[in-house]
N, CA and C atoms as an extended XYZ file, in Angstrom:
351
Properties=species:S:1:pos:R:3:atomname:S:1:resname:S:1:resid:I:1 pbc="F F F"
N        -9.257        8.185      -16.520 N   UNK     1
C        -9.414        7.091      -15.565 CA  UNK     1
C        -8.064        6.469      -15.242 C   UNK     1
N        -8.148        5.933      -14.055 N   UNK     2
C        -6.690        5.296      -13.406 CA  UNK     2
C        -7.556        4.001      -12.827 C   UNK     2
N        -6.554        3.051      -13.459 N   UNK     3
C        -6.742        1.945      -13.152 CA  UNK     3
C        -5.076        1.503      -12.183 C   UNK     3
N        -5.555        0.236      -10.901 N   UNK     4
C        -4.742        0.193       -9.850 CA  UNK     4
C        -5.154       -1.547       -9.975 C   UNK     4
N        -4.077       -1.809       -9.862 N   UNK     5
C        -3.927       -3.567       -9.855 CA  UNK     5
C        -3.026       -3.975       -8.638 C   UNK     5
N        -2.875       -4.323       -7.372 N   UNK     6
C        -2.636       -4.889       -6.294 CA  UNK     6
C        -2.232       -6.567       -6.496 C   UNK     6
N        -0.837       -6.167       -6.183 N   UNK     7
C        -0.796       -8.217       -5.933 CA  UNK     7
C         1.075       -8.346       -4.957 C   UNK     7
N         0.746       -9.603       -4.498 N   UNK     8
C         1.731       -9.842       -3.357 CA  UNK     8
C         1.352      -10.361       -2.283 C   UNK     8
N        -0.198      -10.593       -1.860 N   UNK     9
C        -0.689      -10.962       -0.574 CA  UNK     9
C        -0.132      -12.277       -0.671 C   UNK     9
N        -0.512      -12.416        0.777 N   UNK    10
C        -0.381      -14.405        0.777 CA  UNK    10
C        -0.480      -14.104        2.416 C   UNK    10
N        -0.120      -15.577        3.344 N   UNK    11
C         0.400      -15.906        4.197 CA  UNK    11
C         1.386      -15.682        4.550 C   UNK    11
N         2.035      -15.223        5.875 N   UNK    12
C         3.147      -15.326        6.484 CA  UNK    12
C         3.181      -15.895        7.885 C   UNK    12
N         4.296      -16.454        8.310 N   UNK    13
C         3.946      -16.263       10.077 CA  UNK    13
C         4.708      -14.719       10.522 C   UNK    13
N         4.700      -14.913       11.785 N   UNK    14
C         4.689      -13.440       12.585 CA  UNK    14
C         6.366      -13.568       12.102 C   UNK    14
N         6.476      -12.098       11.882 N   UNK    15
C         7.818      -12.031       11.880 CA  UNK    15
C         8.670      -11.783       10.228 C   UNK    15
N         7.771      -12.502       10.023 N   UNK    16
C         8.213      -12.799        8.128 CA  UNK    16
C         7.757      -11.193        7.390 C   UNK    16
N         8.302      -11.155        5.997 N   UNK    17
C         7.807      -10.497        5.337 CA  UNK    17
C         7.285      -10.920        4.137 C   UNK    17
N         6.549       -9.342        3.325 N   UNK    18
C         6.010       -9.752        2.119 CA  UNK    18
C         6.124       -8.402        1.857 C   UNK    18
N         5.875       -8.465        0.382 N   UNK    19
C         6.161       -7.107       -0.669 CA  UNK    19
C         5.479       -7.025       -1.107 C   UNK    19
N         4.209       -5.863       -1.114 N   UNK    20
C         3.173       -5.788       -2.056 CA  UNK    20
C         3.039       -4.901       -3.296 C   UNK    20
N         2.639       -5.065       -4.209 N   UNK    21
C         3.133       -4.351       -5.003 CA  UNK    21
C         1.827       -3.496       -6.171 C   UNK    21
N         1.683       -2.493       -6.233 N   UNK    22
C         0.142       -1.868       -7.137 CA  UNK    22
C         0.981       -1.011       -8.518 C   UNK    22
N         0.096       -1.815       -9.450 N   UNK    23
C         0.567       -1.592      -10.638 CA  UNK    23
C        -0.509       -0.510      -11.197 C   UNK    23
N         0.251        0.932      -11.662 N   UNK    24
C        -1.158        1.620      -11.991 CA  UNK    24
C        -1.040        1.560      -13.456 C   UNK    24
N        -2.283        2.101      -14.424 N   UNK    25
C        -2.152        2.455      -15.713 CA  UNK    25
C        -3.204        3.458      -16.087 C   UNK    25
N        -3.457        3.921      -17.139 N   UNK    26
C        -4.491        4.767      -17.666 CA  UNK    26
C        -3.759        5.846      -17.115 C   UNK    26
N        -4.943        7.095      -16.789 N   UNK    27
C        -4.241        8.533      -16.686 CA  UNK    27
C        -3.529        9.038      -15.979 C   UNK    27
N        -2.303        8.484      -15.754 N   UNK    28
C        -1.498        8.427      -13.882 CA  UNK    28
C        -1.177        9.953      -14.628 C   UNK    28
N        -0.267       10.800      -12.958 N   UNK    29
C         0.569       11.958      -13.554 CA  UNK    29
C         1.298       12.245      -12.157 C   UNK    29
N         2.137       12.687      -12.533 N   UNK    30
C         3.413       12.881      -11.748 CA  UNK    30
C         3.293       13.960      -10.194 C   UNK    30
N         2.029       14.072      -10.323 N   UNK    31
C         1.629       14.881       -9.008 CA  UNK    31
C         0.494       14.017       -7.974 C   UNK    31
N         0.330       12.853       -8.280 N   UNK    32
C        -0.495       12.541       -8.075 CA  UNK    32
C        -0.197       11.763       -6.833 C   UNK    32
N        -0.667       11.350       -5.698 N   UNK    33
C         0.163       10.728       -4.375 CA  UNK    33
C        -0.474        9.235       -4.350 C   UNK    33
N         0.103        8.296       -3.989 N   UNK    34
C         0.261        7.016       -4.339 CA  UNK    34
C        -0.127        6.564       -2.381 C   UNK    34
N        -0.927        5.760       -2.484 N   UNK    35
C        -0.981        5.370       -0.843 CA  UNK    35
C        -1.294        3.657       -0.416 C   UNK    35
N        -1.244        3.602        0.568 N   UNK    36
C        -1.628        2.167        0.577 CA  UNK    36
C        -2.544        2.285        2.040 C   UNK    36
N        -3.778        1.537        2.072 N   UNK    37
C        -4.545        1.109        3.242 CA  UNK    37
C        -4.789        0.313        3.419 C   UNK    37
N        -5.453        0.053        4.472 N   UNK    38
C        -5.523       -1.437        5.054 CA  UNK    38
C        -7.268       -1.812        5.690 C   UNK    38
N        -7.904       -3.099        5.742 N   UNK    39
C        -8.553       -2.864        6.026 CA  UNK    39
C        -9.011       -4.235        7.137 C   UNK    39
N        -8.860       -4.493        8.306 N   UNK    40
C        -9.107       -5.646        8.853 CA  UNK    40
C       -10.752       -6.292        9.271 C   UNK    40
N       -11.035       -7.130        9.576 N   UNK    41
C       -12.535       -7.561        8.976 CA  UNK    41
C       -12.168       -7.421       10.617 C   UNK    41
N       -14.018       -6.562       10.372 N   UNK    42
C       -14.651       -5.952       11.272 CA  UNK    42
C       -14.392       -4.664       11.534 C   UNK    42
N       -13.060       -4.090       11.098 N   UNK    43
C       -12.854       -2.688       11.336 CA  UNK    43
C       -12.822       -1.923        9.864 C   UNK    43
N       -12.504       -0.431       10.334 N   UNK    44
C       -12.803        0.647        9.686 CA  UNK    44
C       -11.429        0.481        8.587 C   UNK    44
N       -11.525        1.235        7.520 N   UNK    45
C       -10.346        1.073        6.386 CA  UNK    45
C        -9.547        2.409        7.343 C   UNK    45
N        -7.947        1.942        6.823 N   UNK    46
C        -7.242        2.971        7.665 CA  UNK    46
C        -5.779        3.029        7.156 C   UNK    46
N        -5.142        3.744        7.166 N   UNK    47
C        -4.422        4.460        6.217 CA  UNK    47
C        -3.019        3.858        6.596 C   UNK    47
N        -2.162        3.546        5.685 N   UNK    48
C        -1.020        3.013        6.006 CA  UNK    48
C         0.178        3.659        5.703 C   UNK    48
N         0.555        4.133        4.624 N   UNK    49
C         1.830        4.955        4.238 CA  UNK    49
C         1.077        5.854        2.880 C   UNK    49
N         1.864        6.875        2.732 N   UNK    50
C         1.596        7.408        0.986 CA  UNK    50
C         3.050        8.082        0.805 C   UNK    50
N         3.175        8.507       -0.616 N   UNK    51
C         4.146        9.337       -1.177 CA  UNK    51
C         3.933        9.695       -2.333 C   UNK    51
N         4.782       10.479       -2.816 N   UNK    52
C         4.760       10.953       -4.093 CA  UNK    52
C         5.737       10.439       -5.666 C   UNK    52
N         5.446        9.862       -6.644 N   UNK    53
C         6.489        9.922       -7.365 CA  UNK    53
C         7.790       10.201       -7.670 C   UNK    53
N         7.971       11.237       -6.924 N   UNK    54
C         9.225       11.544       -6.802 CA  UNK    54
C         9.379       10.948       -5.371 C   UNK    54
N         9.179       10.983       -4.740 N   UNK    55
C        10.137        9.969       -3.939 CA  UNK    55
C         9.422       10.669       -2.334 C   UNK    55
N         8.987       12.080       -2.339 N   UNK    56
C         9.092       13.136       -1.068 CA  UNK    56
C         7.848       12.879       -0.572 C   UNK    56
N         7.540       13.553        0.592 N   UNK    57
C         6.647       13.435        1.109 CA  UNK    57
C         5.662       11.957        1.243 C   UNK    57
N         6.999       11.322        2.069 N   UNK    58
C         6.240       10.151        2.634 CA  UNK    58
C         6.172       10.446        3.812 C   UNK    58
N         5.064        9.264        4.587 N   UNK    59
C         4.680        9.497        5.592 CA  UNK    59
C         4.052        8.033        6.206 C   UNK    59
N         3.652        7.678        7.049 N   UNK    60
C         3.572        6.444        7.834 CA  UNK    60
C         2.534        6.636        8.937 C   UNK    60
N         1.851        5.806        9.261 N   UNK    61
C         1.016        5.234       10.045 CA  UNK    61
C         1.838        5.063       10.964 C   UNK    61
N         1.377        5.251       12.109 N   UNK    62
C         2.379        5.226       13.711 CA  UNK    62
C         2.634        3.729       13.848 C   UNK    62
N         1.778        2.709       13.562 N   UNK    63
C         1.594        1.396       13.991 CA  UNK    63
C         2.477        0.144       12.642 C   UNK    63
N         3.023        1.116       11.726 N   UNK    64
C         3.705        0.517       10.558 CA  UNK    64
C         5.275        1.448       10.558 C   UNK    64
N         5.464        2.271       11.268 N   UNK    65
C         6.868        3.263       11.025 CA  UNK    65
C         8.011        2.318       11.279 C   UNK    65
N         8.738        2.580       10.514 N   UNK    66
C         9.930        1.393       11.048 CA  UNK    66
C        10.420       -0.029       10.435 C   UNK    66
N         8.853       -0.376       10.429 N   UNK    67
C         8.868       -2.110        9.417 CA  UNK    67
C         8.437       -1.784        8.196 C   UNK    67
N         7.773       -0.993        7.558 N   UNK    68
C         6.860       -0.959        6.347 CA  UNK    68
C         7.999        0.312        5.661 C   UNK    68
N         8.358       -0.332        4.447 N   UNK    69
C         8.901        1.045        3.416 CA  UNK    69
C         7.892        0.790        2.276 C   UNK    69
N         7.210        2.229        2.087 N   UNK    70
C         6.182        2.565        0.490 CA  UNK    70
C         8.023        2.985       -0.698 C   UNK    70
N         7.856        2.736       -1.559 N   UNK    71
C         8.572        3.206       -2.741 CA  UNK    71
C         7.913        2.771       -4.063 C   UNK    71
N         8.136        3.795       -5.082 N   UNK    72
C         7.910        3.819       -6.545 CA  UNK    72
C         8.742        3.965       -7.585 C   UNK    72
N         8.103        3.047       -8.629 N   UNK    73
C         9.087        3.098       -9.919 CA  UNK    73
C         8.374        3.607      -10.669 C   UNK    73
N         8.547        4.596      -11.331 N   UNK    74
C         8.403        5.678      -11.733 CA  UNK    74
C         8.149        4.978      -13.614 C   UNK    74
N         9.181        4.572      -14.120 N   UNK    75
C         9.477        3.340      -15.278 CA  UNK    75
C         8.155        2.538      -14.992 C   UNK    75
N         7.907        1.894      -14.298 N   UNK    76
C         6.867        0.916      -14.191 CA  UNK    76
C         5.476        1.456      -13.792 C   UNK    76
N         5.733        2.575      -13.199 N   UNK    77
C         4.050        2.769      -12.624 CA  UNK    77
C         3.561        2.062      -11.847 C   UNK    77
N         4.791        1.640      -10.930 N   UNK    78
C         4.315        0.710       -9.900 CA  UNK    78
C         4.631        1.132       -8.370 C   UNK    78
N         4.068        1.312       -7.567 N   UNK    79
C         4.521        1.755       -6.159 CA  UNK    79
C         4.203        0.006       -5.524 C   UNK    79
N         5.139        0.110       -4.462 N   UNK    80
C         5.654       -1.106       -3.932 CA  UNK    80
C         5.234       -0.656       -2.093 C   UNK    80
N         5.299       -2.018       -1.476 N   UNK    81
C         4.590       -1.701        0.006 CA  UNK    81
C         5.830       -2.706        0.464 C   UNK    81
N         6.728       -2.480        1.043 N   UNK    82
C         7.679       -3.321        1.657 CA  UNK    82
C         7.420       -3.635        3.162 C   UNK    82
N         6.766       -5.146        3.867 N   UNK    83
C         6.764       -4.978        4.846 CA  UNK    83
C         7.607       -5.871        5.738 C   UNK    83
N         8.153       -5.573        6.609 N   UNK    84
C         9.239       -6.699        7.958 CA  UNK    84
C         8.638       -6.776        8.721 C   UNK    84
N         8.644       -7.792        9.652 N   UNK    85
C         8.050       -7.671       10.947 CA  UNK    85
C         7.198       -7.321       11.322 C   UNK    85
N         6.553       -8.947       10.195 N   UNK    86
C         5.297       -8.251        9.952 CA  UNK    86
C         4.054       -9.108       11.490 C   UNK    86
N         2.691       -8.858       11.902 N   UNK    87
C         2.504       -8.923       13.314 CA  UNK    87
C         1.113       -9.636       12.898 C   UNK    87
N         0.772      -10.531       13.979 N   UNK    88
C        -1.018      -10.823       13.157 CA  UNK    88
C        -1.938       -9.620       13.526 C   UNK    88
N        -1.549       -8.807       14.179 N   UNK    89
C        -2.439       -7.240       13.946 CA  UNK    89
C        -2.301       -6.995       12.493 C   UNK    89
N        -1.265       -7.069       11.610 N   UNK    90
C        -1.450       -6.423       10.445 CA  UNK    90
C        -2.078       -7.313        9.397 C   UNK    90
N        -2.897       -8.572        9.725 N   UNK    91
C        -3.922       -8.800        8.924 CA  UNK    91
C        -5.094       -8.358        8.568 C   UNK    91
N        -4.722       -8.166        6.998 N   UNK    92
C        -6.130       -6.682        6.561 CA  UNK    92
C        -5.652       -7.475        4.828 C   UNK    92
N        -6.927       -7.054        4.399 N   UNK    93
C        -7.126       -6.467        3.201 CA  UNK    93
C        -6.122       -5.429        2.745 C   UNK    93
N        -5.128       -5.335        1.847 N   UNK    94
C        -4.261       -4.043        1.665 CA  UNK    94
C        -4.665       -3.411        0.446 C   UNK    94
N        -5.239       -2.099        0.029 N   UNK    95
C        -5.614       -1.268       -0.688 CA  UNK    95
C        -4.863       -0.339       -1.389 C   UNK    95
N        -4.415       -0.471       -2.772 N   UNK    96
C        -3.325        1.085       -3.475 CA  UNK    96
C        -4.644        2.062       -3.611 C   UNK    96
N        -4.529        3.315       -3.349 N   UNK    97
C        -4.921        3.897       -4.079 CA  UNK    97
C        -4.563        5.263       -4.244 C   UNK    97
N        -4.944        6.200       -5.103 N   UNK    98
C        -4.143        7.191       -6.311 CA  UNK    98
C        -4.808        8.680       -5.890 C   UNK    98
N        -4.269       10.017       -6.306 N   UNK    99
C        -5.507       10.622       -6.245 CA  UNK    99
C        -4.195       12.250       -6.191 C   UNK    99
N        -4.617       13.137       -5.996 N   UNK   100
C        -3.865       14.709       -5.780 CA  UNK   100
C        -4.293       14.699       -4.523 C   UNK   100
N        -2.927       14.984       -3.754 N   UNK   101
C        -2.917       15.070       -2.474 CA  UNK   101
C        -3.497       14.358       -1.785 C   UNK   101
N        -4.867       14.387       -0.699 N   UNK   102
C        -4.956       13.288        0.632 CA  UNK   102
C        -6.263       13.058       -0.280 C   UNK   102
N        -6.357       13.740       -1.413 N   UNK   103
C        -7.911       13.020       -2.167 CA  UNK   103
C        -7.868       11.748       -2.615 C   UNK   103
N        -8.401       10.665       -2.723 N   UNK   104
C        -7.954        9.780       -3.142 CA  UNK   104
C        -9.082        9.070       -4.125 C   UNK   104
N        -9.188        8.963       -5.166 N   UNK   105
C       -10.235        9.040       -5.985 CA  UNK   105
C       -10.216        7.909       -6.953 C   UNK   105
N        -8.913        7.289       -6.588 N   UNK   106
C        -9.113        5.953       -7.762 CA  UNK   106
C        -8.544        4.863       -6.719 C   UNK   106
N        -9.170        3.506       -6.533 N   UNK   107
C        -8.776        2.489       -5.998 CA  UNK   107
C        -8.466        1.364       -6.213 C   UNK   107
N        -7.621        0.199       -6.167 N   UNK   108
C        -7.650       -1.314       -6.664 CA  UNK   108
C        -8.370       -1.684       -5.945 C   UNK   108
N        -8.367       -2.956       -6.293 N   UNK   109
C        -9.505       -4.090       -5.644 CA  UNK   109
C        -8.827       -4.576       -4.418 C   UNK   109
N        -8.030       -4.783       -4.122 N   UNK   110
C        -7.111       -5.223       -2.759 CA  UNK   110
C        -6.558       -6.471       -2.697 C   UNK   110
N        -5.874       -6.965       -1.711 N   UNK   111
C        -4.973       -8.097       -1.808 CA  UNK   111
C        -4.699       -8.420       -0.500 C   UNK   111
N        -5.056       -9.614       -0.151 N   UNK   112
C        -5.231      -10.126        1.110 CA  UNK   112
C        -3.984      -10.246        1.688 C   UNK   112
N        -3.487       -9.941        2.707 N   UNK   113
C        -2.442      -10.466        4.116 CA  UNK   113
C        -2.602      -11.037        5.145 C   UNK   113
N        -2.319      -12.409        5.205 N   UNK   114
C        -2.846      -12.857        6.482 CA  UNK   114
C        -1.136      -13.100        7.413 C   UNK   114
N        -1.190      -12.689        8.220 N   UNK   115
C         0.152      -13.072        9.244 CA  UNK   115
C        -0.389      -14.108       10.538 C   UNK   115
N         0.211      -15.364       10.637 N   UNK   116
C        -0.403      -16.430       11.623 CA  UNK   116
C         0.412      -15.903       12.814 C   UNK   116
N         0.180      -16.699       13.629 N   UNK   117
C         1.185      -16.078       14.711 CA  UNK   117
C         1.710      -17.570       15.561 C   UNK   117
């Protein structure tokens, strides 16, 4: 079992940032791809960045490329969600979750973002 702990939400206004950050523990392993989603009330959950432990195969959501860096510490077991500029579109629910390849099979509980505008 993999357990995923999410924290960093809060408030911002438009423009500002915040750093979110998912702490994993239990059976992590070094192949395993690390992602973050999003989920805004009323809409569908939807995919924001992922990567791998080692650092490769990241990748981005068209609507986050540019402002949002995913990175992991490897030491900590923590993958990090770096966001700038940030928009009140990107108020959602933000989701870590874990898994081999695009499977994704273990989730945190999530952590709210609200951006005012």
């Amino acid at each position: 079992q993999v357990q995923l702990v999410e924290s960093g939400g809060g408030l911002v206004q438009a423009g500002g940032s915040l750093r979110l950050s998912c702490a994993a523990s239990g059976r992590t392993f070094s192949r395993y791809t690390m992602a973050w989603f999003r989920q805004a009330p009323g809409k569908e959950r939807e995919f924001v960045a992922r990567t791998s432990w080692s650092g490769d195969n990241t990748y981005y959501a068209d609507s986050v490329k540019g402002r949002f860096t995913i990175s992991g510490d490897n030491a900590k077991n923590t993958v990090y969600l770096q966001m700038n500029s940030l928009k009140p579109e990107d108020t959602a629910v933000y989701y870590c979750a874990t898994g081999i390849a695009n499977f994704y099979a273990y989730w945190g509980q999530g952590t709210q973002v609200t951006v005012s505008s």
